[in-house]
C-alpha positions as CSV (number, residue, x, y, z in Angstrom):
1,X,169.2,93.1,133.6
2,X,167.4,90.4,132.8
3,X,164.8,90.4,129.6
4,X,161.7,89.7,131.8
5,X,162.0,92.5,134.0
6,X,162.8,95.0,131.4
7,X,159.7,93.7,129.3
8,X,158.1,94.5,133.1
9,X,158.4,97.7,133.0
10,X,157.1,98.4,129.3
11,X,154.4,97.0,129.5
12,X,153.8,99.3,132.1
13,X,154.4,102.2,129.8
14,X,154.6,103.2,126.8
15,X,154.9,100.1,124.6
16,X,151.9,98.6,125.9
17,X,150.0,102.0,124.4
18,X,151.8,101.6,120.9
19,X,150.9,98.2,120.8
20,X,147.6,99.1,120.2
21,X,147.8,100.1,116.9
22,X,148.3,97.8,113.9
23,X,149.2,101.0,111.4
24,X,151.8,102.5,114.3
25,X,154.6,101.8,112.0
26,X,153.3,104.2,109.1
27,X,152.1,106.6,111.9
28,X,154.9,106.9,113.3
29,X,157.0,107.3,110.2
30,X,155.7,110.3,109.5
31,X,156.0,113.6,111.2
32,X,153.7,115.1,114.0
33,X,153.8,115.8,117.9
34,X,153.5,113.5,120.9
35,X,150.9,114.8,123.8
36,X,150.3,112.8,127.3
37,X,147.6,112.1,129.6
38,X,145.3,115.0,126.9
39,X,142.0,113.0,127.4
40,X,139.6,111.6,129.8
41,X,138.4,107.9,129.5
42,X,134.9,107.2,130.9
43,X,133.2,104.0,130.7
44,X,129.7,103.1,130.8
45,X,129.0,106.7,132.0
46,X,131.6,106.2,134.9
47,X,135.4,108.3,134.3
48,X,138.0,105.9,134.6
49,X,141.0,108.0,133.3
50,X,141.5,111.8,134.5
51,X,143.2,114.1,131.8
52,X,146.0,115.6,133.6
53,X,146.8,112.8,135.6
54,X,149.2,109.5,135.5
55,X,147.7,106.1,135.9
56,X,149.7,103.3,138.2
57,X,151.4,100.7,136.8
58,X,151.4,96.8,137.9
59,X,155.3,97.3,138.8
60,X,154.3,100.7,140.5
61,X,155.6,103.0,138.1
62,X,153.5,106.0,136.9
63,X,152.8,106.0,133.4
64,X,150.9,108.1,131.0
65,X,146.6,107.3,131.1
66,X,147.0,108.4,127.2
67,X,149.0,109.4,124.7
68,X,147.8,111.9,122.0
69,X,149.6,111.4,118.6
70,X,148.8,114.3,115.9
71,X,150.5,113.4,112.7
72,X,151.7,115.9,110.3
73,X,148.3,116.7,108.7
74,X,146.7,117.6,112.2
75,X,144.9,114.0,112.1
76,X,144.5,113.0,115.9
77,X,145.0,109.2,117.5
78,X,144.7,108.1,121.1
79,X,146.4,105.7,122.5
80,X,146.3,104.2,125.8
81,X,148.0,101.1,127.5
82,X,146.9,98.3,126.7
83,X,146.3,96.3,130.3
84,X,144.2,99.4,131.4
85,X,141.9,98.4,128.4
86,X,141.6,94.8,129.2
87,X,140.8,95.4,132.9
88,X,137.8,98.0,131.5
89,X,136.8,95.6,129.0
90,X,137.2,92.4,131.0
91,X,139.7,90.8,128.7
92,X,142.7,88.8,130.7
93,X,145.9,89.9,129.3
94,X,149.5,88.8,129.6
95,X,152.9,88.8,127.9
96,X,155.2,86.3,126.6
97,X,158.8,87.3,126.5
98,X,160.1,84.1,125.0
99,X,157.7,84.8,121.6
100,X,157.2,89.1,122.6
101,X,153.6,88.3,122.2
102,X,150.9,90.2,124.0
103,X,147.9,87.5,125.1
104,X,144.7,89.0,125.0
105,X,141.9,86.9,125.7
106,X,141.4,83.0,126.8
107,X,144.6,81.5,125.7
108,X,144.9,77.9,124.5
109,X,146.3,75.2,126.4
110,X,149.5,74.7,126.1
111,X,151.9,71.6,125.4
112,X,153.5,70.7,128.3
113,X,156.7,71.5,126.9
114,X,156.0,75.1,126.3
115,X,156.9,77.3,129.7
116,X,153.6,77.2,131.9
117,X,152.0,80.4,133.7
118,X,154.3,81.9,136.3
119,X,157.8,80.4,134.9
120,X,160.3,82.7,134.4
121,X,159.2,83.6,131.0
122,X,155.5,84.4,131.3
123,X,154.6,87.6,132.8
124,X,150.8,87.3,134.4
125,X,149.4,90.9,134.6
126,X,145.9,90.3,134.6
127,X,143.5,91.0,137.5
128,X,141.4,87.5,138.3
129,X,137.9,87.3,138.5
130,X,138.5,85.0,141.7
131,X,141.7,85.1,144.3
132,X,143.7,82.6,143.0
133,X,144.7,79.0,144.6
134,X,148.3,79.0,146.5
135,X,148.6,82.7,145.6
136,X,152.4,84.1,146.2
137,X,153.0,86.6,148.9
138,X,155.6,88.5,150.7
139,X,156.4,89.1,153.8
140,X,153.6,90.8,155.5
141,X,155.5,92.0,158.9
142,X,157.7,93.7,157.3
143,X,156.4,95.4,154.2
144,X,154.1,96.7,157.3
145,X,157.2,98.1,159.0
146,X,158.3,100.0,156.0
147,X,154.6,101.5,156.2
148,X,152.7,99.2,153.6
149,X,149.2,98.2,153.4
150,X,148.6,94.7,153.2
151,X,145.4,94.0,150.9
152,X,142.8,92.3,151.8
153,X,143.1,88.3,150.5
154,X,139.1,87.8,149.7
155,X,139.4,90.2,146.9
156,X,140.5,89.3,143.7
157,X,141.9,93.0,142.6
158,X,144.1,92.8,144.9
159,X,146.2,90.5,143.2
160,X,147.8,90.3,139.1
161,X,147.9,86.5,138.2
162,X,149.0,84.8,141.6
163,X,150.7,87.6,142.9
164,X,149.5,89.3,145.7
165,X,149.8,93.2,145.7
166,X,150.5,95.6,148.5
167,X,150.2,99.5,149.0
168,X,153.8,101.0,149.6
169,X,153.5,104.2,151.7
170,X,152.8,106.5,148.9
171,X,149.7,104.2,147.6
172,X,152.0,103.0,144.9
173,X,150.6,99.0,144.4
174,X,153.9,96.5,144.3
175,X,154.6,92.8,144.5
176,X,154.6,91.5,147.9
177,X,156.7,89.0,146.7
178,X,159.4,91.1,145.9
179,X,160.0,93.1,149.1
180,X,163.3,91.7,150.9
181,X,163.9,88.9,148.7
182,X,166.6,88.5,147.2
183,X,166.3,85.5,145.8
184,X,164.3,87.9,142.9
185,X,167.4,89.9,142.4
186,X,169.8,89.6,139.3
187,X,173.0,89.8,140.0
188,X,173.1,93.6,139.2
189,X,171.1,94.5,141.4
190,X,172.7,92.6,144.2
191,X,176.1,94.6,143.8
192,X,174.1,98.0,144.0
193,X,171.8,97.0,147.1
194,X,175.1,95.8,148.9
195,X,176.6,99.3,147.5
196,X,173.7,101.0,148.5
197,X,171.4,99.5,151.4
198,X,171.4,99.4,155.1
199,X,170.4,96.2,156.3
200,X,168.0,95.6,153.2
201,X,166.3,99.3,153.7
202,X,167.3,102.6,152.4
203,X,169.5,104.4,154.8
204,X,168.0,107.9,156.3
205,X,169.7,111.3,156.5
206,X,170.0,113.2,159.1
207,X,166.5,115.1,158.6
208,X,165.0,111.7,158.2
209,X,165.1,111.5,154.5
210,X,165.7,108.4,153.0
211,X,167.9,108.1,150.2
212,X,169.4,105.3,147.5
213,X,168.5,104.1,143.9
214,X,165.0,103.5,142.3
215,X,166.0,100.2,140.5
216,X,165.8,99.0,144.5
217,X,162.0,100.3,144.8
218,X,160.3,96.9,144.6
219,X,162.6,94.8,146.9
220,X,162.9,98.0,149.7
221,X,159.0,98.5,149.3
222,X,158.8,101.9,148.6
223,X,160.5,104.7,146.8
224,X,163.1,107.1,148.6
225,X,163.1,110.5,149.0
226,X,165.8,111.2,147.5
227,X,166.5,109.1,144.3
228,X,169.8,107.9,143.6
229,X,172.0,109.1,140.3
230,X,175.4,107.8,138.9
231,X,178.0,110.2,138.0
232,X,177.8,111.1,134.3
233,X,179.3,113.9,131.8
234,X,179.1,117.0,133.6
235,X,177.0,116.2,136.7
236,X,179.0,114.1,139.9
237,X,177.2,111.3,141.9
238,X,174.0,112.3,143.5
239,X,170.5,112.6,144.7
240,X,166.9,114.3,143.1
241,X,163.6,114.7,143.8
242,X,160.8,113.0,142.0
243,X,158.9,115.8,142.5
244,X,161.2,118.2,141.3
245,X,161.5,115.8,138.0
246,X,158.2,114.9,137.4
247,X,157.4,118.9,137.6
248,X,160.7,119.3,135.3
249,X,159.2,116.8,132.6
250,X,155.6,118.2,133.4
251,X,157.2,121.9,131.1
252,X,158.2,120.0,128.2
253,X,154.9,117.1,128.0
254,X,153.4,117.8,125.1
255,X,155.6,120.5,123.4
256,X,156.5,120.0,119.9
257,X,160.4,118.6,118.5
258,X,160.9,122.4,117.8
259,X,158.9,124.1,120.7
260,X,160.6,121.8,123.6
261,X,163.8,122.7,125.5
262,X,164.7,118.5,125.4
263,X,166.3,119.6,128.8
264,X,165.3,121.0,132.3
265,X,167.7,121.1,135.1
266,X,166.7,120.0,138.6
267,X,168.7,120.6,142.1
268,X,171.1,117.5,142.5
269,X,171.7,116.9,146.0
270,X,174.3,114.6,148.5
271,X,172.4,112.3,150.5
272,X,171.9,115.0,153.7
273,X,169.8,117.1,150.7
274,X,172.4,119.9,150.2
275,X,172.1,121.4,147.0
276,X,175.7,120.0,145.0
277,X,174.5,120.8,141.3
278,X,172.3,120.5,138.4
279,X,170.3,117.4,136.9
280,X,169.3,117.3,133.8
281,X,166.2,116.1,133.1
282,X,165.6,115.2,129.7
283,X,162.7,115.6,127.6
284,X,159.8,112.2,126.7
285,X,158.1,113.3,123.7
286,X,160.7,112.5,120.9
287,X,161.3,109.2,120.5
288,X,161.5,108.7,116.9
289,X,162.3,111.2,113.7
290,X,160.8,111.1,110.4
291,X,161.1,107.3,108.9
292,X,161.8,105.3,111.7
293,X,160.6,102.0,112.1
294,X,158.5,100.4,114.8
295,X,161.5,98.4,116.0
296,X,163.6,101.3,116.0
297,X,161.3,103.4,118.0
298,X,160.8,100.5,120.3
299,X,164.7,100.0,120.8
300,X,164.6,103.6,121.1
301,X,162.1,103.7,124.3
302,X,163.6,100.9,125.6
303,X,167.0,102.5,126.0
304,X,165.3,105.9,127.8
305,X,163.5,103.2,130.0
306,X,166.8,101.6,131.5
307,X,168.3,105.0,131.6
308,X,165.7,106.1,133.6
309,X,165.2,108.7,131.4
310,X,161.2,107.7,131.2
């Protein structure tokens, strides 16, 4: 896959939240515990985060609101992602994959040699103040056929850089772009939607159910009900639940290396949603082990994320 959409989805998650913290590497050398989504953010009087609860990612993912890290004297940090702080604060943000820089603030014109805003290697994920000029969208018709809600074009949240957003049918906000064009695909994920796909859309069950891989989310326009899994050690090909996982992942968040299982099984289905075996879910609060670096936890995450393991 290609570097910019796997730096996509971190900064969704949970590289954006360590990248707050200039003394992460010594914090995270040490031992201590990982929590998630522990505390409530309010701001200016007004709750913005909800303990207990995921926030939304800009590529539709659900990620932690906050991460609690208690090191091995009981001291406590929060951490939270970084573009859900710049959209409190008002401070544009994007990312550069061709230096791995996060931009905070104004950012200085640059040479004309250097990739501009929008090239392949510059990730815009800020909300504008205004809607932008020559914004990109999708096709409207038929993100609306697979039950999205196209936003309204006068306002400037609904769009990150140029891109204008949409609702998939579970509220989840996407990339219009993205939906039915494969002109965005690698050439990965071309050999799994022509594996996987029915005319572009994720083929239904007899019940109704639709059914076929997540890494096809964004270009079908919404997630499936059943979620695709590649055969692997002792489980065959398959299908689960996101809510069975998430509630799976939900009994080991915030356990401790010692206290957690590092494993929950989940029904594993065929794509009619018979029962055919056991997923194993594994656990997201161990990461790293005493004396780690930064780049080895981040390599570390990174590996989970492509997994699908987080």
């Amino acid at each position: 896959m290609k570097e910019h959409k796997r730096i996509g989805t971190f900064l969704g998650g949970f590289v954006t939240a360590l990248a707050l913290a200039a003394c992460l590497t010594t914090a995270l050398a040490a031992s201590g515990t990982v929590s998630y989504n522990f505390a409530n953010v309010a701001l200016d009087g007004q709750q913005k985060i909800t303990a207990g609860q995921d926030i939304t990612a800009a590529n539709g993912q659900k990620v932690p609101g906050s991460i609690l890290y208690t090191d091995a004297a009981g001291g406590k940090t929060n951490y939270l992602p970084i573009r859900t702080i710049s959209e409190l604060l008002g401070t544009e943000i994007g990312y550069d994959s061709a230096t791995k820089t996060v931009l905070l603030g104004k950012q200085p014109t640059k040479p004309a040699a250097q990739p501009a805003a929008g090239s392949e290697n510059i990730i815009d994920l800020r909300t504008p103040s205004t809607v932008p000029e020559n914004p990109r969208r999708g096709d409207a018709a038929l993100i609306k056929s697979r039950g999205g809600t196209i936003l309204p074009d006068d306002d400037p949240s609904s769009y990150r850089g140029s891109e204008k957003m949409f609702k998939d049918k579970d509220g989840e906000l996407r990339f219009e772009y993205l939906v039915g064009n494969q002109g965005a695909l690698d050439d990965l994920d071309k050999k799994v939607a022509e594996r996987h796909l029915v005319n572009g859309d994720f083929p239904k069950n007899s019940k109704g159910e639709s059914y076929g891989p997540k890494q096809l989310v964004n270009y079908v326009g919404y997630t499936p009900d059943l979620l695709y899994v590649a055969e692997e050690g002792d489980h065959p090909a398959g299908y689960y639940r996101q809510t069975e996982r998430t509630a799976a992942a939900a009994k080991m968040d915030g356990l401790s290396k010692e206290e957690c299982p590092h494993t929950v099984g989940i029904p594993l289905y065929d794509s009619e949603g018979k029962v055919i075996g056991s997923y194993n879910i594994g656990c997201a609060g161990h990461f790293y082990t005493p004396g780690m670096t930064l780049e080895e936890v981040l390599e570390s995450v990174e590996g989970a994320v492509e997994r699908g393991e987080w």
